[in-house]
Phi, psi and omega in degrees: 000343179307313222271341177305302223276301205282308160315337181269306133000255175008276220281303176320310168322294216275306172308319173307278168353287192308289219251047119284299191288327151322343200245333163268009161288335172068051217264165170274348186291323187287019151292281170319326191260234228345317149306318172271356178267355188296320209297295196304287161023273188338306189283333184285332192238343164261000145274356155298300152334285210276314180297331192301296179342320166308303174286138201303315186250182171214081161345132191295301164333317188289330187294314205287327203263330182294320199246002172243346174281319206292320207259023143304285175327328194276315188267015175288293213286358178288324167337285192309294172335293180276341157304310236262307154340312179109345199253141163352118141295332198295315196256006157296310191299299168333297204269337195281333195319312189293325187294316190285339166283342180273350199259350191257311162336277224268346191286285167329277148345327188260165183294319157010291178273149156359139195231094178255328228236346197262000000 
């Protein structure tokens, strides 16, 4: 279920891009691909759900990294939202860095997860 949960990531990262560029590009397509990036989102927080699920107990950190990846997810689409606007990106840009290092952080860091940080 890891590599489900990091692919569905991934795949999100890369569809997140593809449809900033598309949206300064003024493409009619980023609405659709903005939408199959909604799907993964979707695919992103129910293999997040199914790994918590997996665990016997529920570490207080697993509550924390589920609720700071959400606001990764809060913070893409404010990214779009305001490119798709036309509007200041910068502390959008700000907040996803920060959510997504801490969440890549705490990922890395749990038993769960990969063991780099432990």
């Amino acid at each position: 279920m890891t590599h489900a949960h990091i692919t569905s990531w991934v795949i999100a990262f890369i569809l997140f891009f593809v449809v900033l560029s598309l949206q300064k590009n003024r493409s009619p397509k980023a609405k659709m691909v903005a939408m199959v990036l909604r799907l993964f989102y979707l695919f992103i927080i129910a293999t997040g759900a199914l790994l918590l699920h997996m665990l016997a107990t529920l570490p207080p950190l697993y509550i924390v990294k589920a609720v700071v990846g959400i606001w990764v997810i809060g913070a893409m689409e404010m990214v779009m939202a305001r490119t798709k606007k036309g509007k200041s990106t910068q502390i959008a840009w700000v907040q996803l860095l920060v959510a997504f290092l801490v969440v890549l952080y705490l990922g890395l860091k749990l038993p769960l997860g990969f063991h780099i940080f432990s």
